[in-house]
PyMOL Python script that loads the backbone (N, CA, C, O; Angstrom):
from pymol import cmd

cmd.read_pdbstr("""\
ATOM      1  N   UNK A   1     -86.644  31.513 -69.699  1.00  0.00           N
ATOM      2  CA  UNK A   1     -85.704  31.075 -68.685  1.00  0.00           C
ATOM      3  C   UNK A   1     -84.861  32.259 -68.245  1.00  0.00           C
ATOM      4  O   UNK A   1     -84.221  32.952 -69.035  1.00  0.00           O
ATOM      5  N   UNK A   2     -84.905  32.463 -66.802  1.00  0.00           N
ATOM      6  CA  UNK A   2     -84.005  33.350 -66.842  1.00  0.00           C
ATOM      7  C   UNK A   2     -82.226  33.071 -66.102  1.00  0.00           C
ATOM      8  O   UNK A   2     -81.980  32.183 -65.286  1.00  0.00           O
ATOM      9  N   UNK A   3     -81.496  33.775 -66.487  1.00  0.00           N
ATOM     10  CA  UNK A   3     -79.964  33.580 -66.210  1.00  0.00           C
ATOM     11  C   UNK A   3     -79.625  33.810 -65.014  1.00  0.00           C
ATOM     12  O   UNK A   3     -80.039  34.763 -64.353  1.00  0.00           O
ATOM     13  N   UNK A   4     -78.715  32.822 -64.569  1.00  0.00           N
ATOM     14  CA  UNK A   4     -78.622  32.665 -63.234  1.00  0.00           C
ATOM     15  C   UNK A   4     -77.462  34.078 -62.821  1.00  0.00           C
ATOM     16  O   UNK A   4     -76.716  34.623 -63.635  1.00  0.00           O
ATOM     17  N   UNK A   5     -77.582  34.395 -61.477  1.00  0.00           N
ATOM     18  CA  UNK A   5     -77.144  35.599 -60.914  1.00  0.00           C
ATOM     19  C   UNK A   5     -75.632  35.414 -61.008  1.00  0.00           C
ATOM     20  O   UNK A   5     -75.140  35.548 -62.128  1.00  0.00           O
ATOM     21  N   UNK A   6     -75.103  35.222 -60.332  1.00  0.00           N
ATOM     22  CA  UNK A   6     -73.943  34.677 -60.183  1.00  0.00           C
ATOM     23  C   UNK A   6     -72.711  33.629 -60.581  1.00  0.00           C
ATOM     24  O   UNK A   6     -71.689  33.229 -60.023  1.00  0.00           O
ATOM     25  N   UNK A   7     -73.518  33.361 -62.125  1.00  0.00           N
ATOM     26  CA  UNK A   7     -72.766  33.188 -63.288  1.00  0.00           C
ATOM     27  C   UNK A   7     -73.477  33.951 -64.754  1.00  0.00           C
ATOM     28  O   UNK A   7     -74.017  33.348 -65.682  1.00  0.00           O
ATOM     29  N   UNK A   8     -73.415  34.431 -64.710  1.00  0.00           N
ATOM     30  CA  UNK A   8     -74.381  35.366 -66.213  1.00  0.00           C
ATOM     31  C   UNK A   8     -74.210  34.545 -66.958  1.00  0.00           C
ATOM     32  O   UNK A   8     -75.002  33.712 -67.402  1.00  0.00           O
ATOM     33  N   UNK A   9     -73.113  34.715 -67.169  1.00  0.00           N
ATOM     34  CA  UNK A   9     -72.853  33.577 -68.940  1.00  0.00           C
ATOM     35  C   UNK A   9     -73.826  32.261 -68.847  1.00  0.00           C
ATOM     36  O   UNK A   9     -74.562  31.999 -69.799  1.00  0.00           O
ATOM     37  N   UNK A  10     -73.810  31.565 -67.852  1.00  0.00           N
ATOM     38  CA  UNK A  10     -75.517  30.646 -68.046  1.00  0.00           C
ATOM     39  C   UNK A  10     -76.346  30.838 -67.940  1.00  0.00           C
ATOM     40  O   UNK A  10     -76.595  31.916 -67.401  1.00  0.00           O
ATOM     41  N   UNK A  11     -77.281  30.110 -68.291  1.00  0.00           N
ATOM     42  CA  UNK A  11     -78.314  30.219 -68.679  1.00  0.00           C
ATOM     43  C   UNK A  11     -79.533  28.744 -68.580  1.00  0.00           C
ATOM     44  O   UNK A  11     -79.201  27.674 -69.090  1.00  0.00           O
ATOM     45  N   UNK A  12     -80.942  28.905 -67.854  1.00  0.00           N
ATOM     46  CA  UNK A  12     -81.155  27.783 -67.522  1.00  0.00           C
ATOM     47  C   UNK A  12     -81.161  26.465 -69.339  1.00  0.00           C
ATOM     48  O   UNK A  12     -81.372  25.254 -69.284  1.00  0.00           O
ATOM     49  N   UNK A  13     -80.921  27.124 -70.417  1.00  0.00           N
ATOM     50  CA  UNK A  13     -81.343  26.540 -71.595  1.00  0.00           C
ATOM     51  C   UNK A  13     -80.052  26.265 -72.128  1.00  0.00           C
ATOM     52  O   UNK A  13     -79.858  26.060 -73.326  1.00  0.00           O
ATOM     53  N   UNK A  14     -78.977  26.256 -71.063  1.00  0.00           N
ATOM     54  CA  UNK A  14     -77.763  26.008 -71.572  1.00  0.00           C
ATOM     55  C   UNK A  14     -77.693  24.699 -72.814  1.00  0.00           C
ATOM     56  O   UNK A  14     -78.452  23.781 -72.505  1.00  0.00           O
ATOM     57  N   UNK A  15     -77.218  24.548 -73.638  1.00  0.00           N
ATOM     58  CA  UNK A  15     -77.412  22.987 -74.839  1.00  0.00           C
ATOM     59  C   UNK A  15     -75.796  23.210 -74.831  1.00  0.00           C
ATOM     60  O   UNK A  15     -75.149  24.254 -74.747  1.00  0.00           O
ATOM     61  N   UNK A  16     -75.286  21.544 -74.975  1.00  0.00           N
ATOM     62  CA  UNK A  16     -74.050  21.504 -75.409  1.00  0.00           C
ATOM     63  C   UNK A  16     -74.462  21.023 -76.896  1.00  0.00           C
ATOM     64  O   UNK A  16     -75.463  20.357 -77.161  1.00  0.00           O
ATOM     65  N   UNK A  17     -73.573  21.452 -77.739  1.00  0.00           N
ATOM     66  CA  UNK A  17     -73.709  21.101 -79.074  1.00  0.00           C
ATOM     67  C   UNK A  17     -73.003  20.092 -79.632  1.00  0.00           C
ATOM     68  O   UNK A  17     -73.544  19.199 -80.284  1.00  0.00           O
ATOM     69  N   UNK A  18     -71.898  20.155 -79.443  1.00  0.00           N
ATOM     70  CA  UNK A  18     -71.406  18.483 -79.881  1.00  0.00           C
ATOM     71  C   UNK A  18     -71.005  17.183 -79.236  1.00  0.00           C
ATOM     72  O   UNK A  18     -70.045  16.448 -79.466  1.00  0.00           O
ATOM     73  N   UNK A  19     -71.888  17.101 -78.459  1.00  0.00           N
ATOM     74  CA  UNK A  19     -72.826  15.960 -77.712  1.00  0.00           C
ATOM     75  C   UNK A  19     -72.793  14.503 -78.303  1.00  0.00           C
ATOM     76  O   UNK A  19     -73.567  14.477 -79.260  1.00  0.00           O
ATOM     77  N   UNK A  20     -72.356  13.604 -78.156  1.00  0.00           N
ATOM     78  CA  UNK A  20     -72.299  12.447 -78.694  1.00  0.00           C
ATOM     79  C   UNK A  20     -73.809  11.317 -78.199  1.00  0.00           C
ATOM     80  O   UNK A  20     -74.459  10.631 -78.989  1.00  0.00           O
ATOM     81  N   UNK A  21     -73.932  11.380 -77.380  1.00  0.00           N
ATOM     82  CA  UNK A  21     -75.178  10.850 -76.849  1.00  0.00           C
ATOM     83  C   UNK A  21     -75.094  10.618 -75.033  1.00  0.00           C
ATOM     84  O   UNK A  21     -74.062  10.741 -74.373  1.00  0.00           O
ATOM     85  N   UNK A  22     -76.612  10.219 -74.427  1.00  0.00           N
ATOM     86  CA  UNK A  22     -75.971  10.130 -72.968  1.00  0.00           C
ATOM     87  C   UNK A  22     -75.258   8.915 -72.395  1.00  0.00           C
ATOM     88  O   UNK A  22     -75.287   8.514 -71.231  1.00  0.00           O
ATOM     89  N   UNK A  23     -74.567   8.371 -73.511  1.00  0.00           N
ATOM     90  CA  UNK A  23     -73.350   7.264 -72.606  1.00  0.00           C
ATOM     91  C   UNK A  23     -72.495   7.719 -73.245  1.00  0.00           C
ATOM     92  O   UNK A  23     -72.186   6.989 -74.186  1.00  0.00           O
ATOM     93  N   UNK A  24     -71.653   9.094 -73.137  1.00  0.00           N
ATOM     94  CA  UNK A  24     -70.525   8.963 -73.825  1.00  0.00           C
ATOM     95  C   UNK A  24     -69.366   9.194 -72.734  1.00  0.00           C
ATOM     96  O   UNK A  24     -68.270   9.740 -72.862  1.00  0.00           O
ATOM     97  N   UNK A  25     -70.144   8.430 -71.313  1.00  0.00           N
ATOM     98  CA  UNK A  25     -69.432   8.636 -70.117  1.00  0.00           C
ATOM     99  C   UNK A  25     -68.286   7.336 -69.762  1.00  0.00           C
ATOM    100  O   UNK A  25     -67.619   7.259 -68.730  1.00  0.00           O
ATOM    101  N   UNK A  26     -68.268   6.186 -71.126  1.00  0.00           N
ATOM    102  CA  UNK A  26     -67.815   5.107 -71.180  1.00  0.00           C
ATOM    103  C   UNK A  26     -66.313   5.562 -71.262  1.00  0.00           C
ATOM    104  O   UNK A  26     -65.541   4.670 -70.912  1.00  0.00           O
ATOM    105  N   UNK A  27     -65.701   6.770 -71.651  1.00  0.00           N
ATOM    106  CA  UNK A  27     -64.199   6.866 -71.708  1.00  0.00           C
ATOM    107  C   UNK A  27     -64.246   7.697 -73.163  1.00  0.00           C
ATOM    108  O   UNK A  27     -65.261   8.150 -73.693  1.00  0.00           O
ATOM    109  N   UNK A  28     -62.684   7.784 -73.732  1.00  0.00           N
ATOM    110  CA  UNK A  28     -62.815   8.312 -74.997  1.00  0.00           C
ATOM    111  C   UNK A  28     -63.242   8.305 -75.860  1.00  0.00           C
ATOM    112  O   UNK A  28     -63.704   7.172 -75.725  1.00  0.00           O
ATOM    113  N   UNK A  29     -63.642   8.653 -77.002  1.00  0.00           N
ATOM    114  CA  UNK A  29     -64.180   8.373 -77.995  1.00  0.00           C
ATOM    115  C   UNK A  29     -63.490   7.815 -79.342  1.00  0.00           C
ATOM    116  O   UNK A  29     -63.980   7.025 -80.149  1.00  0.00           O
ATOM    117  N   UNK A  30     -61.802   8.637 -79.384  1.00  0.00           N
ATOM    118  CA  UNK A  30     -61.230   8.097 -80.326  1.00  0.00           C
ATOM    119  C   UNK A  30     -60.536   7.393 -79.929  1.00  0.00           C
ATOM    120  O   UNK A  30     -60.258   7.192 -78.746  1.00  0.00           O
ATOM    121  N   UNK A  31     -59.878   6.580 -81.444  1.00  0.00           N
ATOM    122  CA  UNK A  31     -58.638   5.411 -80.854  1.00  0.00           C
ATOM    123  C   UNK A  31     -57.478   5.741 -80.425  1.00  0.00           C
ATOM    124  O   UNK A  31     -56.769   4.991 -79.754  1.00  0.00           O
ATOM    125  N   UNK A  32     -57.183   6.870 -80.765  1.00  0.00           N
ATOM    126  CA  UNK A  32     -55.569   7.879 -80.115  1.00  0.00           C
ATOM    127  C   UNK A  32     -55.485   7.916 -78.931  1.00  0.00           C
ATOM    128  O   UNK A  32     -54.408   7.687 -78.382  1.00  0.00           O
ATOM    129  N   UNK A  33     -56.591   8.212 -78.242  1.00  0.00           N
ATOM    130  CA  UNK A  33     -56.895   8.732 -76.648  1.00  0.00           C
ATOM    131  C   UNK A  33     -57.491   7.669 -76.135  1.00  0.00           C
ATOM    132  O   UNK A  33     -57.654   7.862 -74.931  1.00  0.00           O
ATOM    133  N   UNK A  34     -58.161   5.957 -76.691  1.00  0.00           N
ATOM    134  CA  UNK A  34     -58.948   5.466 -75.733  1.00  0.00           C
ATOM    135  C   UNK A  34     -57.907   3.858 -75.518  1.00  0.00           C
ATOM    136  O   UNK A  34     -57.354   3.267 -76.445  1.00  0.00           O
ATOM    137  N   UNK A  35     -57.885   3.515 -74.284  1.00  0.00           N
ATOM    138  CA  UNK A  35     -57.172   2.321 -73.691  1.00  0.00           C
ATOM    139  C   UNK A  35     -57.522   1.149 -74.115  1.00  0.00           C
ATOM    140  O   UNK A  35     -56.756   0.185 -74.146  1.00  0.00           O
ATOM    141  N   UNK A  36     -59.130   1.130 -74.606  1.00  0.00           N
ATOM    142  CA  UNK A  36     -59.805  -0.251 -75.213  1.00  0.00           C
ATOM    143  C   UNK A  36     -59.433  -0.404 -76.402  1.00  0.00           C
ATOM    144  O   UNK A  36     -59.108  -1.571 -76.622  1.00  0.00           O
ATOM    145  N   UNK A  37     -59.319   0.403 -77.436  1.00  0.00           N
ATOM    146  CA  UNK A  37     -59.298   0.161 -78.402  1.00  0.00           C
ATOM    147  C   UNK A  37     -57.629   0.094 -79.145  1.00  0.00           C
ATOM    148  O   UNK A  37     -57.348   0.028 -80.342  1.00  0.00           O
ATOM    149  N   UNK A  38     -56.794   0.134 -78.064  1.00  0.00           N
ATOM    150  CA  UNK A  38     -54.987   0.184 -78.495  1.00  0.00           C
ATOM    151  C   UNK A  38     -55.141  -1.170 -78.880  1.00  0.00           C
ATOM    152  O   UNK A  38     -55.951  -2.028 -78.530  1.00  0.00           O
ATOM    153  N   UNK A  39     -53.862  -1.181 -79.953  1.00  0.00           N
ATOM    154  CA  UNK A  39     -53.639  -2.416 -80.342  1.00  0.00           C
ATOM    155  C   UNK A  39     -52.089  -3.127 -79.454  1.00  0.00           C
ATOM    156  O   UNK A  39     -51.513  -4.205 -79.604  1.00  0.00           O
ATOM    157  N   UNK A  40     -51.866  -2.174 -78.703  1.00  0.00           N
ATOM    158  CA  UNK A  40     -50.540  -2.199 -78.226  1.00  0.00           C
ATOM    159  C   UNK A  40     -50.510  -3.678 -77.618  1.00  0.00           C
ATOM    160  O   UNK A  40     -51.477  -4.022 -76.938  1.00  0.00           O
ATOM    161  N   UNK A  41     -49.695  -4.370 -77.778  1.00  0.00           N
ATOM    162  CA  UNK A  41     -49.580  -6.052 -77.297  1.00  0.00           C
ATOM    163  C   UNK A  41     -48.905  -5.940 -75.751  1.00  0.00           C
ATOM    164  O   UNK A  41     -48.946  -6.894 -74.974  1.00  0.00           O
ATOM    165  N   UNK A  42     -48.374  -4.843 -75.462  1.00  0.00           N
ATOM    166  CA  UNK A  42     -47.808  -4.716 -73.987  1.00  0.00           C
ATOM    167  C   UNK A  42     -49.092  -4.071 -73.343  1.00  0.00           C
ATOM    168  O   UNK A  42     -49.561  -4.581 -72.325  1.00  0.00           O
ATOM    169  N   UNK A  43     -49.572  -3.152 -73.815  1.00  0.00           N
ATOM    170  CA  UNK A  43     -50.909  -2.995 -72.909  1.00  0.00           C
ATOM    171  C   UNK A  43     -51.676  -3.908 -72.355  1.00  0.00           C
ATOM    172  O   UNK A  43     -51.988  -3.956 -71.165  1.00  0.00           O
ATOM    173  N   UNK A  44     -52.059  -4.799 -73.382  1.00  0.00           N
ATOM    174  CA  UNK A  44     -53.238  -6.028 -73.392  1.00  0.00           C
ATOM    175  C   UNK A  44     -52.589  -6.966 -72.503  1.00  0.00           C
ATOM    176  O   UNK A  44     -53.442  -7.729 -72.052  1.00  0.00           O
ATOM    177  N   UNK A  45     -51.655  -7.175 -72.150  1.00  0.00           N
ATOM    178  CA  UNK A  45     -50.499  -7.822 -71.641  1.00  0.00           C
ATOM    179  C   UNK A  45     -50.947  -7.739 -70.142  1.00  0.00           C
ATOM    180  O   UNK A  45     -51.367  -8.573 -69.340  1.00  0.00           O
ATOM    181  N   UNK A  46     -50.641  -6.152 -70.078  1.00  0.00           N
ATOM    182  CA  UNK A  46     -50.373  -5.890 -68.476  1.00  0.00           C
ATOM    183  C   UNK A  46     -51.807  -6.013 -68.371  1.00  0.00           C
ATOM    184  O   UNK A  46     -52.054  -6.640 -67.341  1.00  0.00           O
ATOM    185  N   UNK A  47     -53.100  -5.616 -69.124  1.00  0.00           N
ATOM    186  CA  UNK A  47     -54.729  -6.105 -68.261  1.00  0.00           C
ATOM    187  C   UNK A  47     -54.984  -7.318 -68.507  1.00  0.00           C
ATOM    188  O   UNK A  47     -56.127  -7.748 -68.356  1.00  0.00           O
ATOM    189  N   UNK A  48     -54.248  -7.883 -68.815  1.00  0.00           N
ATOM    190  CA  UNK A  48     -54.677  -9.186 -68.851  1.00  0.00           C
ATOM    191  C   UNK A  48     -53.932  -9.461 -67.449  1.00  0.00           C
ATOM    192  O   UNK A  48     -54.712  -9.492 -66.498  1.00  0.00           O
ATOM    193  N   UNK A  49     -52.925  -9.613 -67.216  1.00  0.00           N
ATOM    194  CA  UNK A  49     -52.220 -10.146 -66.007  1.00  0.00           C
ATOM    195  C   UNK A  49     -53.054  -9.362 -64.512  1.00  0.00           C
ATOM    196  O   UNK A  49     -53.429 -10.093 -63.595  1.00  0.00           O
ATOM    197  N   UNK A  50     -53.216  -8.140 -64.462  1.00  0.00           N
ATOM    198  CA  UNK A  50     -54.010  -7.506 -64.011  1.00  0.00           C
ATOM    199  C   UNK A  50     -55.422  -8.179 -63.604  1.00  0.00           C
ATOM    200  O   UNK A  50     -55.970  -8.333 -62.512  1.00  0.00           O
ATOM    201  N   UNK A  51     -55.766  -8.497 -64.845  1.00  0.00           N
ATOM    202  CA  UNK A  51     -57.435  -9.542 -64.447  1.00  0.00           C
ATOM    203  C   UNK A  51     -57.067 -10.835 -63.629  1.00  0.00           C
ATOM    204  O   UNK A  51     -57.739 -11.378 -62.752  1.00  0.00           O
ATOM    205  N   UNK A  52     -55.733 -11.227 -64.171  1.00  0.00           N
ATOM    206  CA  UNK A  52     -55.080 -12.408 -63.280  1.00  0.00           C
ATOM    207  C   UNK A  52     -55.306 -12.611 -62.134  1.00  0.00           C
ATOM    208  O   UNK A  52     -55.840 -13.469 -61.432  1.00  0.00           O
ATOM    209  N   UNK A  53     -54.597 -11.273 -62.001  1.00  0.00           N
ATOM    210  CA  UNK A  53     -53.955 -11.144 -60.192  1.00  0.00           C
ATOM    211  C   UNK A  53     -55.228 -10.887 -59.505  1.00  0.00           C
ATOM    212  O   UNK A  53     -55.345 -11.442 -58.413  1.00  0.00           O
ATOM    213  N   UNK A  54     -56.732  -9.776 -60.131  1.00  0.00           N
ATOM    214  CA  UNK A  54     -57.553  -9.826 -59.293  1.00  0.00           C
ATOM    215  C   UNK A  54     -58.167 -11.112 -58.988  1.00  0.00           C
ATOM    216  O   UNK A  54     -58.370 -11.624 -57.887  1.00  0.00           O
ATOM    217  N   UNK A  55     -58.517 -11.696 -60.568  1.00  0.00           N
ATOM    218  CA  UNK A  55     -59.698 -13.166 -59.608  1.00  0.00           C
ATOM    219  C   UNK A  55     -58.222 -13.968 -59.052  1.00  0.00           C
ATOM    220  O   UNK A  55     -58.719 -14.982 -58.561  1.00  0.00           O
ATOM    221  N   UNK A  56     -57.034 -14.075 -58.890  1.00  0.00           N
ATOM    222  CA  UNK A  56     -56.159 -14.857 -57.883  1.00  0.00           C
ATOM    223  C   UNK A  56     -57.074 -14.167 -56.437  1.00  0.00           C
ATOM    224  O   UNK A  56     -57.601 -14.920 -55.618  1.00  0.00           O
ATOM    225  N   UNK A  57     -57.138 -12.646 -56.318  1.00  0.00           N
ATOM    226  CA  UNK A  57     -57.084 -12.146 -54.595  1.00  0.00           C
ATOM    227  C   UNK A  57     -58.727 -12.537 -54.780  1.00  0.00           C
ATOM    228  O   UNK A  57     -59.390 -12.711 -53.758  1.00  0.00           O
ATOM    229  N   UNK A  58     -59.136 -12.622 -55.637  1.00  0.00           N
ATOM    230  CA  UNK A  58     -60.875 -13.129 -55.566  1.00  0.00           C
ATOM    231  C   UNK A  58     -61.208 -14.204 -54.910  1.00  0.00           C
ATOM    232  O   UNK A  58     -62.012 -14.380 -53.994  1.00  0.00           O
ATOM    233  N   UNK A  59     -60.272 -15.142 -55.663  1.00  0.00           N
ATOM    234  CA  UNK A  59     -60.503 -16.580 -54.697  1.00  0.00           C
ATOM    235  C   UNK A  59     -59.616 -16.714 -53.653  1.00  0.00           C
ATOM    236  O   UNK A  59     -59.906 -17.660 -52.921  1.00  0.00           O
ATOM    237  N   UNK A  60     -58.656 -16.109 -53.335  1.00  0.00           N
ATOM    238  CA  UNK A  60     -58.372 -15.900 -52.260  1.00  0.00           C
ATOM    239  C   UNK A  60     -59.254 -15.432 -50.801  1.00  0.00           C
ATOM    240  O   UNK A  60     -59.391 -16.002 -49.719  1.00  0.00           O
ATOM    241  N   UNK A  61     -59.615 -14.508 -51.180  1.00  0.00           N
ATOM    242  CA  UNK A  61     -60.404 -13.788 -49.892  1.00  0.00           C
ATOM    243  C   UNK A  61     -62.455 -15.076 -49.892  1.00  0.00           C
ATOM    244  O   UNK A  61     -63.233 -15.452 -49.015  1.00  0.00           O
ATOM    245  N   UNK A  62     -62.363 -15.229 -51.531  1.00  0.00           N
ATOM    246  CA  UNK A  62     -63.635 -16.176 -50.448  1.00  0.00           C
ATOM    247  C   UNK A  62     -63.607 -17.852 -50.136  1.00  0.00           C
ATOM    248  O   UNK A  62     -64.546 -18.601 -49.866  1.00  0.00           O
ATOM    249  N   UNK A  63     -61.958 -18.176 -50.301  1.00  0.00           N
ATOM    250  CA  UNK A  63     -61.647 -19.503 -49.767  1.00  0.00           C
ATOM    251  C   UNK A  63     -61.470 -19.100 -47.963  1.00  0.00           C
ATOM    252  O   UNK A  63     -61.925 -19.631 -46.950  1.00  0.00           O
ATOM    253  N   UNK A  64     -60.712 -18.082 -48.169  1.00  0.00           N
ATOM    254  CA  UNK A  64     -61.037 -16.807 -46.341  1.00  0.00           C
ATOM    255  C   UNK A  64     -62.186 -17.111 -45.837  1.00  0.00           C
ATOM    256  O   UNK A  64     -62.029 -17.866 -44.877  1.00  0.00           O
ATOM    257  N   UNK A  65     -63.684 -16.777 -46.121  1.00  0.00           N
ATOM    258  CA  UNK A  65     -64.741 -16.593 -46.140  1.00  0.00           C
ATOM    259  C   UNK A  65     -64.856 -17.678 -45.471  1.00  0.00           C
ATOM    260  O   UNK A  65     -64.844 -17.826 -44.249  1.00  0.00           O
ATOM    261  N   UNK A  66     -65.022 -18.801 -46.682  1.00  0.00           N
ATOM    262  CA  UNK A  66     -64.985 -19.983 -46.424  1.00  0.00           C
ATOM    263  C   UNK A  66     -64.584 -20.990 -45.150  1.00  0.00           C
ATOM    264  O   UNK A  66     -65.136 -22.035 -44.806  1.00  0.00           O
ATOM    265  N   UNK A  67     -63.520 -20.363 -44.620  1.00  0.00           N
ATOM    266  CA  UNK A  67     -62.934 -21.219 -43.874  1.00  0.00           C
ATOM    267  C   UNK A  67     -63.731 -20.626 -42.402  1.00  0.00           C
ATOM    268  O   UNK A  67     -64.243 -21.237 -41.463  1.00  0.00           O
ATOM    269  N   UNK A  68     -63.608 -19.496 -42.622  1.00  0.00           N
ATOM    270  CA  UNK A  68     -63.989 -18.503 -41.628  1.00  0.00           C
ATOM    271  C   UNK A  68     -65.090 -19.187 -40.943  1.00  0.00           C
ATOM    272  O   UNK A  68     -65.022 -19.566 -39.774  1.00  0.00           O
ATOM    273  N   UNK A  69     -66.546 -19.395 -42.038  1.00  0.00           N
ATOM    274  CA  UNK A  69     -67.570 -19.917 -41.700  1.00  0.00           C
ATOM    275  C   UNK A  69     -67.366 -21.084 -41.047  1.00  0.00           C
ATOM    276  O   UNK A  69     -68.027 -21.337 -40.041  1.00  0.00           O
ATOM    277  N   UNK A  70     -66.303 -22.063 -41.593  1.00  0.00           N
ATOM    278  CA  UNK A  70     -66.052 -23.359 -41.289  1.00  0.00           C
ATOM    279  C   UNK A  70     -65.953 -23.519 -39.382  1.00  0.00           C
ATOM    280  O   UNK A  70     -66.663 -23.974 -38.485  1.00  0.00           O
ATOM    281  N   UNK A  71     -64.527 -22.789 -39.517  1.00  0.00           N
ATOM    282  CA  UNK A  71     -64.442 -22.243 -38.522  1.00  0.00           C
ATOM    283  C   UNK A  71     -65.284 -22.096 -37.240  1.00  0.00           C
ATOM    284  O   UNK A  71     -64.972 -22.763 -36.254  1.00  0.00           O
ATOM    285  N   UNK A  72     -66.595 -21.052 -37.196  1.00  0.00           N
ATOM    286  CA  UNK A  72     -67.364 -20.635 -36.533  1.00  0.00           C
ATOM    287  C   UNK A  72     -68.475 -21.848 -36.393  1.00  0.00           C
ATOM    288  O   UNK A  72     -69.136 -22.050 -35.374  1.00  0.00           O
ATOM    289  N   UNK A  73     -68.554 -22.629 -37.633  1.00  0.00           N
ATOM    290  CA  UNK A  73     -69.636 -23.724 -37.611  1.00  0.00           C
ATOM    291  C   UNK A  73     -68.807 -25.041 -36.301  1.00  0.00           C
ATOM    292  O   UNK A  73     -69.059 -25.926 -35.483  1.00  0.00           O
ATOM    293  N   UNK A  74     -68.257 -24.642 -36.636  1.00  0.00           N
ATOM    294  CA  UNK A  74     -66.911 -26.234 -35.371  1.00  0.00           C
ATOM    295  C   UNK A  74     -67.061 -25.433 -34.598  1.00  0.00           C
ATOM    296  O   UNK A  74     -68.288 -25.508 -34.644  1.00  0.00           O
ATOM    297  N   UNK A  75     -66.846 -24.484 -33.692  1.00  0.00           N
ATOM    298  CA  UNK A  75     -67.114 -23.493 -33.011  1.00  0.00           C
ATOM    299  C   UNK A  75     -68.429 -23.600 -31.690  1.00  0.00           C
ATOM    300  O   UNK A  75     -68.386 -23.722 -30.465  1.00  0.00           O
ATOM    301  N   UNK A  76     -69.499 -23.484 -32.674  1.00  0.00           N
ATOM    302  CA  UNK A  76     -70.564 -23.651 -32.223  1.00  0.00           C
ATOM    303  C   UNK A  76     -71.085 -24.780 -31.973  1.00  0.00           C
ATOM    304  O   UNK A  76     -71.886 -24.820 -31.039  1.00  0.00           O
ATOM    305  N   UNK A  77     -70.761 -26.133 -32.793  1.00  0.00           N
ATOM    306  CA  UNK A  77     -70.559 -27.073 -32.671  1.00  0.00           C
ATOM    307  C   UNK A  77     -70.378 -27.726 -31.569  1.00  0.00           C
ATOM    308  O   UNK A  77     -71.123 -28.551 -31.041  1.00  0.00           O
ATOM    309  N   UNK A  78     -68.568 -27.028 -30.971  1.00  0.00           N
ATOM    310  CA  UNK A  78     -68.313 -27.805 -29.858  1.00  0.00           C
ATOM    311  C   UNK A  78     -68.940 -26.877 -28.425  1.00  0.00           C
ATOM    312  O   UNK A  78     -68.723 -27.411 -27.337  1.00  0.00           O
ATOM    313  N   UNK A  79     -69.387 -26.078 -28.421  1.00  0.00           N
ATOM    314  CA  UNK A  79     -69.986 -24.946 -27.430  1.00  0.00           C
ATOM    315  C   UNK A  79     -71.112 -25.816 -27.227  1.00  0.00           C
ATOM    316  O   UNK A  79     -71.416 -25.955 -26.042  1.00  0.00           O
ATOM    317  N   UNK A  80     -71.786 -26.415 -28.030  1.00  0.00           N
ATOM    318  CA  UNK A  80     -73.090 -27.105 -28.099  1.00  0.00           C
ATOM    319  C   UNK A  80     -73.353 -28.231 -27.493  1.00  0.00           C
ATOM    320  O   UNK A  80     -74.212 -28.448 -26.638  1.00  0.00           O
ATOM    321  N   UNK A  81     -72.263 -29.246 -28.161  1.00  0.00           N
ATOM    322  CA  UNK A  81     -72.583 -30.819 -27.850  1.00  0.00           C
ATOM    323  C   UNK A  81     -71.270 -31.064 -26.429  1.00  0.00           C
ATOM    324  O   UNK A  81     -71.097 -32.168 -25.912  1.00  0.00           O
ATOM    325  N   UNK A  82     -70.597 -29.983 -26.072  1.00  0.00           N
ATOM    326  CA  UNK A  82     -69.650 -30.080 -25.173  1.00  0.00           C
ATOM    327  C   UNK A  82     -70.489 -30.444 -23.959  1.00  0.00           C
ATOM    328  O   UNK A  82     -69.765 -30.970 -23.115  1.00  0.00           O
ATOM    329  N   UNK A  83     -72.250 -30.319 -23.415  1.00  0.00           N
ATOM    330  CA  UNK A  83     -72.296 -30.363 -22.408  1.00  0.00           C
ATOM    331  C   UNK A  83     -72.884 -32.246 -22.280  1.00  0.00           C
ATOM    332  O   UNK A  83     -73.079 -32.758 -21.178  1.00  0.00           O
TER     333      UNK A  83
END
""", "prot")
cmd.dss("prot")
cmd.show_as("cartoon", "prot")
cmd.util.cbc("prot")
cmd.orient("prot")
């Protein structure tokens, strides 16, 4: 393999060595540094309320949807049988 020009120090056989495996793209690894694994009761707190508030705007936007269609179906409806 030869080393690339314009960085010497690499090399195409570059290896990282302490490598955990290829999903170690999930977040930290230890419990000091990782958000899943706190035991903190105010953390869990705020993602929990957090998960709240999203499926609240979840069913919000497809009761939206919903109506929307409704909407357009009466719509066409009266465009239709109006003549």
């Amino acid at each position: 393999m030869e080393k690339s020009k314009s960085f010497p120090q690499y090399s195409a056989g570059f290896v990282i060595e302490n490598r955990p495996g290829p999903y170690s793209f999930n977040g930290p690894m230890t419990k000091e540094q990782g958000f899943g694994a706190s035991n903190d009761p105010e953390m869990k707190r705020k993602k929990r309320i957090a998960a709240y508030n999203m499926f609240t705007k979840e069913g919000k936007v497809k009761a939206s949807v919903r109506e929307s269609f409704k909407w357009i179906k009466a719509k066409i409806d009266d465009v239709r049988y109006s003549f």
